[in-house]
C-alpha positions in Angstrom: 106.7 131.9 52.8 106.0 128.1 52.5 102.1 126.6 52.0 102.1 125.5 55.4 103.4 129.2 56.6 100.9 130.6 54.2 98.1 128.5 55.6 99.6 129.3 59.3 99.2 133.0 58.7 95.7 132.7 57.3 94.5 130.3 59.9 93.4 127.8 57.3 94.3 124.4 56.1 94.5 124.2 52.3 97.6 121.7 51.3 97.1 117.9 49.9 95.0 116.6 46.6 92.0 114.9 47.2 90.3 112.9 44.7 86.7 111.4 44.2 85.4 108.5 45.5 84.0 107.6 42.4 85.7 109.3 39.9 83.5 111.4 37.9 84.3 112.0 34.0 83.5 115.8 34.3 85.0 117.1 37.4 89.0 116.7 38.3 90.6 115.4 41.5 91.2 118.3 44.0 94.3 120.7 44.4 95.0 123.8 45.5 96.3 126.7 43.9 100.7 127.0 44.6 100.7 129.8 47.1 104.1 130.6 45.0 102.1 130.9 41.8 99.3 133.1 43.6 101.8 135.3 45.0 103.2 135.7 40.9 99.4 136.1 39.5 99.1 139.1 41.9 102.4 140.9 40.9 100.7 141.3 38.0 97.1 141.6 38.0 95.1 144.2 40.9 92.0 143.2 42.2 90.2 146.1 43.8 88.0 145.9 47.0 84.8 146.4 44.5 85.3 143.4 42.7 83.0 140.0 43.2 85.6 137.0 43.1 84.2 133.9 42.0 86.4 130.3 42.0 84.6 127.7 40.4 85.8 124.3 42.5 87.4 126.6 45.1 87.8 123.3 46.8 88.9 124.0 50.7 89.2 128.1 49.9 92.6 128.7 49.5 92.6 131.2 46.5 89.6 133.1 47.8 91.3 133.5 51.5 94.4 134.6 50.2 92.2 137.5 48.2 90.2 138.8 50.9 93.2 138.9 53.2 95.2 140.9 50.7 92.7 142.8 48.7 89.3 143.3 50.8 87.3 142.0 47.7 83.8 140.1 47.4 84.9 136.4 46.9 82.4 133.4 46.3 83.5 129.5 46.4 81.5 127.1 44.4 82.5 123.7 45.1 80.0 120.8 44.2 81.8 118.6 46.8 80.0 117.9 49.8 83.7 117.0 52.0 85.5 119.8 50.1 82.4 122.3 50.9 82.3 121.6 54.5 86.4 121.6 54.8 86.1 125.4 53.5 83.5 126.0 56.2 85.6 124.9 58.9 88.7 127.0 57.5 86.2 129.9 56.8 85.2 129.7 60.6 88.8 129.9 61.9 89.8 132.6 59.2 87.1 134.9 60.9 88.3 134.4 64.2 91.4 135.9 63.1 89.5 139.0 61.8 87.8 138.8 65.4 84.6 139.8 63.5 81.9 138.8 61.1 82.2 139.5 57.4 79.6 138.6 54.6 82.1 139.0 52.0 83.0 135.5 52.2 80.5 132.7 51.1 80.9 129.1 49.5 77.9 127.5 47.7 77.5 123.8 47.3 76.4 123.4 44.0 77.5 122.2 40.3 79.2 124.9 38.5 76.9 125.0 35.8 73.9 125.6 38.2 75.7 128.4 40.0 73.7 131.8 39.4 75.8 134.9 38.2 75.0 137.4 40.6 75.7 141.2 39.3 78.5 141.8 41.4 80.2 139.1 40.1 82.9 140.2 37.8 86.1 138.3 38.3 86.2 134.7 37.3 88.7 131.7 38.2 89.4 128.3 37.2 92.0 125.7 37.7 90.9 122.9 35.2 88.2 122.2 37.7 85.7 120.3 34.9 85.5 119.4 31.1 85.1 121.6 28.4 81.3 121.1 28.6 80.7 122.1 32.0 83.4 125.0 30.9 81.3 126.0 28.1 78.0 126.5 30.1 79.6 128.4 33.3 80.8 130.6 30.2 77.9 131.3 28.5 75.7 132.0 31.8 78.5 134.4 32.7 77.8 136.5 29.2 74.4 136.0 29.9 74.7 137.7 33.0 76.3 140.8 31.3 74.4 141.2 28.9 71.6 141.3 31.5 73.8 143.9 33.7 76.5 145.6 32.0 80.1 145.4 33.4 83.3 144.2 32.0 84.8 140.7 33.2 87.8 138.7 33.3 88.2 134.4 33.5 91.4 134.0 34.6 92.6 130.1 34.1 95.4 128.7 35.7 97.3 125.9 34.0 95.1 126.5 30.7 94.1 123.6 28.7 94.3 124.2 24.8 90.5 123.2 24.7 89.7 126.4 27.6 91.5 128.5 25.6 90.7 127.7 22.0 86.6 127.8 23.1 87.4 131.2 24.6 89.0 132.6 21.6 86.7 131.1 18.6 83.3 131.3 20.6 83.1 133.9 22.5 83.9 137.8 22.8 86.7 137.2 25.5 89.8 138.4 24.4 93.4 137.2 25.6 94.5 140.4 27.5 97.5 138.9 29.7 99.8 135.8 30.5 101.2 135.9 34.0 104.3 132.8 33.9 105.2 131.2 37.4 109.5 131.8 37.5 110.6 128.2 38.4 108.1 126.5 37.3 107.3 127.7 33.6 110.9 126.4 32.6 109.7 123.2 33.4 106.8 122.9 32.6 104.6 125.5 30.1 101.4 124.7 31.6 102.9 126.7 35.2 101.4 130.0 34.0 98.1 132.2 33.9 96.2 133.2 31.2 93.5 136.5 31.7 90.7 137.3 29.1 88.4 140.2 28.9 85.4 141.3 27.8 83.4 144.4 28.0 84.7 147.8 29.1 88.4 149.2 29.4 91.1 145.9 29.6 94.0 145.8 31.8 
């Protein structure tokens, strides 16, 4: 299927970039995940119902739809946006008329990533170059924090990695490179079309 058969099916509308007013040195213009490249990362990498998926500028939803339609899983939006938040409202509202029923398994939280609290359940991590490498760096270290608190293993998974996401991860911190999930058509282009998982804690992949 195409995005706008994708968004069709799941009652949402996800396509188009959207950038900041006033453009802000930290957090990068809006855009969603490929629906092509989503449809690759899960070929390759299960989510289970049990798991707590968080997107960190989930933007209008897209990612976290897509996941709870196909897996049943606990997903969580933050999205510091106030326009972006209230877009993923709207599509979370006509997703649930679909399901013809109410679900608290889907939430978005207007916030900055960095004030975001870990919740225990969380275990599952996303990013799509959403912010720098210092707003990266404390959404990091509040997610160890969090485990250390309550034990659990946990995966970031990072979509179109910059060297800077992944060179903190490896030198700084316990997470350990477990998996690199390429999108077919677009990696031979371009080497930045692929995903890169890490883990910590517990049994990997």
């Amino acid at each position: 299927m195409n995005e706008k058969e994708y968004d069709r099916l799941l009652k949402i509308q996800t396509g188009g970039t959207w950038e900041w007013l006033y453009q802000s040195i930290h957090y990068n213009r809006y855009e969603a995940t490929p629906y092509e490249a989503i449809d690759e990362l899960f070929r390759e990498y299960e989510v289970k119902r049990t798991d707590g998926v968080v997107d960190f500028g989930c933007g209008k939803g897209r990612l976290l739809f897509y996941i709870h339609h196909r897996f049943h899983a606990r997903v969580t939006g933050i999205e510091v946006n106030g326009q972006l938040y209230q877009e993923a409202l709207e599509n979370q509202a006509d997703y649930m008329k679909k399901k013809k029923r109410s679900d608290q398994s889907i939430r978005f939280v207007c916030c900055a990533a960095e004030e975001y609290q870990i919740e225990k359940a969380d275990n599952r991590f996303y990013f799509f170059n959403p912010f720098s490498i210092q707003i990266f760096m404390k959404v990091v270290h509040h997610i160890l924090h969090s485990v250390e608190e309550h034990q659990r293993s946990v995966d970031i998974v990072l979509y179109y990695p910059t060297a800077e996401y992944i060179q903190f991860l490896e030198v700084y911190t316990p997470f350990q490179l477990v998996k690199e999930v390429r999108v077919p058509g677009f990696y031979e282009k371009n080497d930045n079309e692929r995903f890169v998982i890490f883990h910590y804690g517990g049994s990997s992949l």
